[in-house]
C-alpha positions in Angstrom: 22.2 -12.1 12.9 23.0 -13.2 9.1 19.9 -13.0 6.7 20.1 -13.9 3.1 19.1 -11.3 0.4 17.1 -13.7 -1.9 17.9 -13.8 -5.6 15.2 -11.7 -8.0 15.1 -10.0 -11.6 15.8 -6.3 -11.2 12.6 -3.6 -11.2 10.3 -7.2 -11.3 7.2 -6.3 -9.7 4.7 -8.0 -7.0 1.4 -6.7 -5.4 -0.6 -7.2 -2.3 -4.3 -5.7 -1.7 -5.8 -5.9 1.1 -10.0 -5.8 0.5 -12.3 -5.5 3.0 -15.7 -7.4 3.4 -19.4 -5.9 3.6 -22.8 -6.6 3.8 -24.1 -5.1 0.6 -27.0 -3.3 2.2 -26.1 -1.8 5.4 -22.5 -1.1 4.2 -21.0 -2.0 7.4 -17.9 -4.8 7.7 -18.8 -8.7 8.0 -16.7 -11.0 9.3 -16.9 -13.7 6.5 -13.4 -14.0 5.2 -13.5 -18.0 6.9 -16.8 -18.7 4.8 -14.9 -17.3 1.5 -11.9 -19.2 2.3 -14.0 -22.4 2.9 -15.9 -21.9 -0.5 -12.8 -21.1 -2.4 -10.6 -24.4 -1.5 -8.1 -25.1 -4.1 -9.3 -22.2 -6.0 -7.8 -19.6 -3.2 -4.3 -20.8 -4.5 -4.2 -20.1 -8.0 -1.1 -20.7 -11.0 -0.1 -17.1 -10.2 -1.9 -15.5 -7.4 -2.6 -16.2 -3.8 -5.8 -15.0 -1.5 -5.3 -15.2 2.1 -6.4 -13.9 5.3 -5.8 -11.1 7.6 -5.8 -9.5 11.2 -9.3 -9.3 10.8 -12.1 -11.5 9.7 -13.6 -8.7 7.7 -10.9 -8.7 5.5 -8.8 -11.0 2.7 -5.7 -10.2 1.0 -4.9 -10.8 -3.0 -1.2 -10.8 -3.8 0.0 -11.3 -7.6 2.8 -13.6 -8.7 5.8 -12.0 -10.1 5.7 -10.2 -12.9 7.6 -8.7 -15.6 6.2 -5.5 -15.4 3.1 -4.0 -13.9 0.5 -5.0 -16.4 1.7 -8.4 -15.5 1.3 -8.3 -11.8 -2.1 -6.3 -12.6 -3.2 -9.5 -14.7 -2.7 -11.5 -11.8 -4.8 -9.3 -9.1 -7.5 -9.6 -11.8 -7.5 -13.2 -11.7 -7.6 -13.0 -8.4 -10.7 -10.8 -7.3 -12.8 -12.8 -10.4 -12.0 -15.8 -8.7 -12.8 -14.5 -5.5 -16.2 -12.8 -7.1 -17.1 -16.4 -7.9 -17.9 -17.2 -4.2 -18.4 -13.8 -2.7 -21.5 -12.5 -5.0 -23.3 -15.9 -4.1 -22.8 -15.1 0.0 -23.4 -11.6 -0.9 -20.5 -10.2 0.1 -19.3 -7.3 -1.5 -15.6 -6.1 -1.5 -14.0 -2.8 -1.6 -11.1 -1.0 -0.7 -9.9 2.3 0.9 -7.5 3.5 3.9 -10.6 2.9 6.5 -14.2 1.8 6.8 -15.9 5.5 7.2 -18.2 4.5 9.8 -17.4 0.7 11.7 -16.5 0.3 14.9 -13.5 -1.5 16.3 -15.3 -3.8 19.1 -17.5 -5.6 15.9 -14.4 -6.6 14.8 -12.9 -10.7 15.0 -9.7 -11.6 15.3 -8.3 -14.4 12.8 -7.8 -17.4 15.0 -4.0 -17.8 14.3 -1.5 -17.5 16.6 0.7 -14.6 15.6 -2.2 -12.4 15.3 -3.5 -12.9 18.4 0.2 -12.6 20.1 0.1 -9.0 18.4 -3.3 -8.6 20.1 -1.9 -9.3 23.6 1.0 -7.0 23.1 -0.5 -4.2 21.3 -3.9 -4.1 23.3 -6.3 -1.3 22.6 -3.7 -0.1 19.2 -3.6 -3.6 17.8 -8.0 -4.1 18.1 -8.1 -0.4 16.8 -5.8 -1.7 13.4 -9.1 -1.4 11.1 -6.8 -0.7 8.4 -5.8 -1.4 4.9 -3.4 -0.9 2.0 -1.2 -2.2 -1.1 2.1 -3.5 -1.0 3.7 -2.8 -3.7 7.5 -5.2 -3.9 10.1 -4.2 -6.2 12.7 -6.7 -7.5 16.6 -5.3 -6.5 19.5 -7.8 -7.6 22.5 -6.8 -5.4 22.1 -6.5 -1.4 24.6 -3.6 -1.6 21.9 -1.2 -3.0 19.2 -1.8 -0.6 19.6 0.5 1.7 20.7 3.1 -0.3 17.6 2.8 -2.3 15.4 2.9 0.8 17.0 6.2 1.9 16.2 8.4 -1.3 12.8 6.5 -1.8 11.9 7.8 1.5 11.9 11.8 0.2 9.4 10.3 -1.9 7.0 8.5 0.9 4.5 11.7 1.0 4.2 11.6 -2.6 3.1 8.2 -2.7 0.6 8.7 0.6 -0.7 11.6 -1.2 -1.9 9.7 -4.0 -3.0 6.4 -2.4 -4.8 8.7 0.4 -8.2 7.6 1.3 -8.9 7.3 4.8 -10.8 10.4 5.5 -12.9 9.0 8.0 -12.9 6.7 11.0 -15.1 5.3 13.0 -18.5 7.6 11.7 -16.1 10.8 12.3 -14.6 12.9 9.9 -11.1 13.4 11.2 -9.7 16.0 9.0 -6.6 13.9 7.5 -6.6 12.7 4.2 -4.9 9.6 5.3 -5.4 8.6 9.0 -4.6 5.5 8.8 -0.8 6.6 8.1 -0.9 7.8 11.9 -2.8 5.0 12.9 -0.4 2.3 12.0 2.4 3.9 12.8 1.1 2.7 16.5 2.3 -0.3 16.3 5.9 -1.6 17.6 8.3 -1.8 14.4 6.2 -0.1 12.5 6.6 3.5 10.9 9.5 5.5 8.8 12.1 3.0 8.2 15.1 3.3 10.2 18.1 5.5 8.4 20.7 3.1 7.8 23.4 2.5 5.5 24.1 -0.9 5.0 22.4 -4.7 5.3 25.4 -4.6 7.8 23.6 -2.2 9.7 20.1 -3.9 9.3 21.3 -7.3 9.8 22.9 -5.3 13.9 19.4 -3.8 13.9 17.3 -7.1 14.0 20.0 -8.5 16.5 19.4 -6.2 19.0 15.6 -6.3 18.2 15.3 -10.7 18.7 17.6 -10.4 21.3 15.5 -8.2 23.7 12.4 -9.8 22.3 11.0 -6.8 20.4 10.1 -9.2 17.2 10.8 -12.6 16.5 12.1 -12.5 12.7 12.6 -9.9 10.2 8.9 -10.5 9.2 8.1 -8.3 12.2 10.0 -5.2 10.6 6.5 -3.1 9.8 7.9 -0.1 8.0 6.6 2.3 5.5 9.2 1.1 3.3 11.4 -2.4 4.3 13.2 -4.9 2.7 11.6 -8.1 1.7 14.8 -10.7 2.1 12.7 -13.8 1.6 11.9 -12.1 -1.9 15.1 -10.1 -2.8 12.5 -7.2 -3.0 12.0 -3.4 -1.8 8.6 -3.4 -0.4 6.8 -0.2 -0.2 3.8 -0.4 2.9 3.3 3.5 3.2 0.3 3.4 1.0 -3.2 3.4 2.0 -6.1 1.3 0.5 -6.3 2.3 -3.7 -10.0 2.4 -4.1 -9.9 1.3 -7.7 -7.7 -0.7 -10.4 -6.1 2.4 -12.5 -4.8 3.7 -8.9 -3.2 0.6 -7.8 -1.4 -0.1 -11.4 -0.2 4.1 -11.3 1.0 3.5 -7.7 2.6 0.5 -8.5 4.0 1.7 -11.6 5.3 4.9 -9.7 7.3 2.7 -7.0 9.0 0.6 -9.8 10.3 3.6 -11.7 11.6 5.0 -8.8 13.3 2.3 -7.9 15.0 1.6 -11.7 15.8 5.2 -11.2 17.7 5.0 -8.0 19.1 1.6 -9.3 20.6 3.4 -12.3 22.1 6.0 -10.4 24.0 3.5 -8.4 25.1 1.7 -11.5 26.6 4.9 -12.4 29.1 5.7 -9.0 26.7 8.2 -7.8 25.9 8.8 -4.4 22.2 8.8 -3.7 20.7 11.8 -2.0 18.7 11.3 1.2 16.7 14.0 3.0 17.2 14.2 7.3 15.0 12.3 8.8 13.0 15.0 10.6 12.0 16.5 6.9 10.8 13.0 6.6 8.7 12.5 9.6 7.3 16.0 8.5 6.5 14.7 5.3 4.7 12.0 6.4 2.4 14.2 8.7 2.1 16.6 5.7 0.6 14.3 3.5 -1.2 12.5 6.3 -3.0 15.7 6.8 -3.3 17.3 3.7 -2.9 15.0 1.2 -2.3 16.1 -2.7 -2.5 20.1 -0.8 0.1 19.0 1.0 3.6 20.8 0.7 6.5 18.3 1.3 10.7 19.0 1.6 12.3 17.7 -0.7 15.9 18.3 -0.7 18.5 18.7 2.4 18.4 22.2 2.1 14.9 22.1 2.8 13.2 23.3 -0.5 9.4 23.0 -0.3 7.1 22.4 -3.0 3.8 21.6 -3.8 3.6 17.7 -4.0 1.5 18.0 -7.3 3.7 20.0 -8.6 6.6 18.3 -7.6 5.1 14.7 -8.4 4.6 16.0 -12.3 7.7 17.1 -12.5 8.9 13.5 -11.9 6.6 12.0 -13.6 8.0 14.1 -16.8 11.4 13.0 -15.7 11.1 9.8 -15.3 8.9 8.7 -18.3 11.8 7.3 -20.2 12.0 5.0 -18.1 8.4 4.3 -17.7 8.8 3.3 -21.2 11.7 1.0 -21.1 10.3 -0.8 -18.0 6.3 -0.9 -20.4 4.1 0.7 -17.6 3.9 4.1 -19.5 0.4 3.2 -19.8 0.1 2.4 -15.9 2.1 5.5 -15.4 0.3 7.6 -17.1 -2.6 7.1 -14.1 -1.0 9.4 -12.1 -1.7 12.4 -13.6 -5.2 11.2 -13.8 -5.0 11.2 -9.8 -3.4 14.0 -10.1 -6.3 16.0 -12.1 -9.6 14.2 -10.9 -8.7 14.2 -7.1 -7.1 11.1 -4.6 -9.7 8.5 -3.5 -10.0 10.9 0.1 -11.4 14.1 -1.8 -14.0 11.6 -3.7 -14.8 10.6 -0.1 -15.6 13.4 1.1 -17.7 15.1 -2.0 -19.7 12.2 -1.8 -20.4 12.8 2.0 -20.9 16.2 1.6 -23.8 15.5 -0.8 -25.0 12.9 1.4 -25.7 15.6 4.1 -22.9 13.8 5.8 -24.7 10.3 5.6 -21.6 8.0 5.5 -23.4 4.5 4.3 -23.5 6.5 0.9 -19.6 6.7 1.3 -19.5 3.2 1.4 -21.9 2.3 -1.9 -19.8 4.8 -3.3 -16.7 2.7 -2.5 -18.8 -0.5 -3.4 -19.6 1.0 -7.0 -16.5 2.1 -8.0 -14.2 -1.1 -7.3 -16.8 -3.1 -8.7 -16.8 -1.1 -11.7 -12.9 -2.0 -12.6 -11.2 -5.0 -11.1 -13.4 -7.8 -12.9 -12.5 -6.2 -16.6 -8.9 -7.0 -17.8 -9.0 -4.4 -20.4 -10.2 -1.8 -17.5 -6.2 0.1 -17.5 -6.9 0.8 -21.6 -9.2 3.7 -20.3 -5.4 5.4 -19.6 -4.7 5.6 -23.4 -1.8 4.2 -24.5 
């Protein structure tokens, strides 16, 4: 099977977050995305942003345009959620965003009436009802199909990292399940989806989706549902590992993190070097780690099978790679990891909110409410990072 590697402008950057929907009182999940849709007509479609649906009717997605940088792309997601706010406030809606909903249930839950979703439905069964799910997709522009798949490999030492930060899916279904991120395990369910595949050449990925239409495992390369995958329609690395960010700043320092690593790997290519890439069982560790533990996680991160603190080692980088934070202008963006880093991943909020609560887990949610609402609708919300 041949499948083109679209054109795009190296390290551009595109977004995708996936909200869910709730009734402002109660806190639980509604399924009104069809009543949103309806409302916003024309509007859903905008110069430089899409909204769209999702598995669920509880949930909508905003995806940026392409941008420049992250600022750009962040602009766009703006735009996108006031535009949105324009319809939902009125309906009473309120949005928010983390790795789960702490307390709904999966039987409440309506399946978008299109085709493909209810075909996963069918397949998947009691998995595919229980994907109550969300997270950022973070697309990174690469501009030779040669350095794909070597840029894939040694992102993936750096999977648990990003998990770490993004983690905040404590809770599931009213229980408090003792990961930091269980939707990472959770998705991971689902045929195709999971730690990429280690291969070493579009060659090899072009062989892999051959032999995965051919005994009908997926239809198209859309079906590939890894952590991290390429995006051929877009000429993009898209990153998938991440769970829900609950707030603005932690969506533009994830982002920001993703497209600096990528420059980074990029570079080293550019320069004959051969780009190192951990074994794939420290991998599947790492994910579990951070699943688990989140930023108390310990992760591998050489061949040898050096272990280090993933705060530690995720500051390190971050002090590394700042040059080139700078060239690419996220420095600013950037510099919202070590916020993350020093105030505690959206998971540990979470849970000191619960624990006040006396384990009351509609507080959870308010607290979810609050604190997206408190960011996404100001452009100039990022300037609180300095810079």
């Amino acid at each position: 099977m041949t499948v083109t590697f679209a054109t795009s402008e190296r390290s551009s950057v595109g977004l995708e977050w996936e909200l869910m929907l709730a009734d402002p009182e109660t806190g639980d999940l509604v399924p009104r995305a069809p009543e949103i849709f309806d409302a916003l007509g024309e509007k859903a479609d905008g110069d430089r942003y899409t909204v769209t649906g999702e598995l669920l009717t509880n949930t909508i997605e905003v995806t940026s345009g392409v941008g420049g940088d992250v600022a750009e792309a962040v602009d766009d997601i703006v735009d996108a959620i006031g535009t949105v706010r324009e319809v939902s406030d009125p309906l009473g809606v309120e949005l928010l965003c983390a790795g789960s909903h702490p307390f709904a249930q999966w039987y409440n839950q309506q399946v978008t009436d299109k085709t493909r979703y209810h075909s996963l439905i069918e397949r998947t069964q009691w998995w595919g009802r229980n994907m109550m799910i969300w997270g950022i997709h973070v697309h990174v522009g690469v501009e030779a199909v040669e350095k794909v798949f070597p840029i894939i490999g040694a992102l993936s030492t750096y999977l648990p990292h990003l998990q770490a930060l993004s983690a905040s899916s404590p809770f599931w279904a009213g229980e408090r399940t003792g990961y930091a991120s269980n939707r990472a395990l959770v998705f991971q369910q689902l045929p195709t989806a999971g730690l990429p595949w280690a291969l070493d050449s579009w060659q090899e990925f072009e062989r892999y989706l051959d032999d995965m239409v051919r005994t009908g495992v997926m239809k198209d390369v859309t079906e590939v549902r890894w952590d991290i995958r390429p995006a051929p329609r877009w000429g993009t690395i898209e990153v998938r590992a991440c769970d829900g960010m609950s707030t603005l700043p932690e969506l533009a320092a994830v982002a920001s993190l993703v497209q600096v690593l990528v420059e980074h790997f990029s570079r080293e290519l550019d320069e004959g070097k051969t780009l190192e890439r951990i074994p794939p069982w420290f991998i599947r560790e790492n994910k579990w780690r951070s699943a688990r533990y989140g930023l108390e996680a310990e992760v591998i991160v050489d061949p040898s099978g050096t272990q280090r603190p993933v705060v530690d080692h995720l500051r390190e980088t971050v002090e590394q790679l700042a040059p080139i934070a700078a060239e690419l202008n996220c420095s600013r963006e950037f510099g919202g990891i070590e916020s993350i880093l020093s105030q505690g991943a959206s998971y540990s909020r979470q849970l000191l909110v619960a624990d006040a609560a006396g384990g009351d887990l509609r507080e959870v949610v308010q607290h979810l409410i609050r604190e997206f609402r408190a960011g996404p609708t100001l452009r100039d919300h990022l300037a609180a990072l300095g810079g």
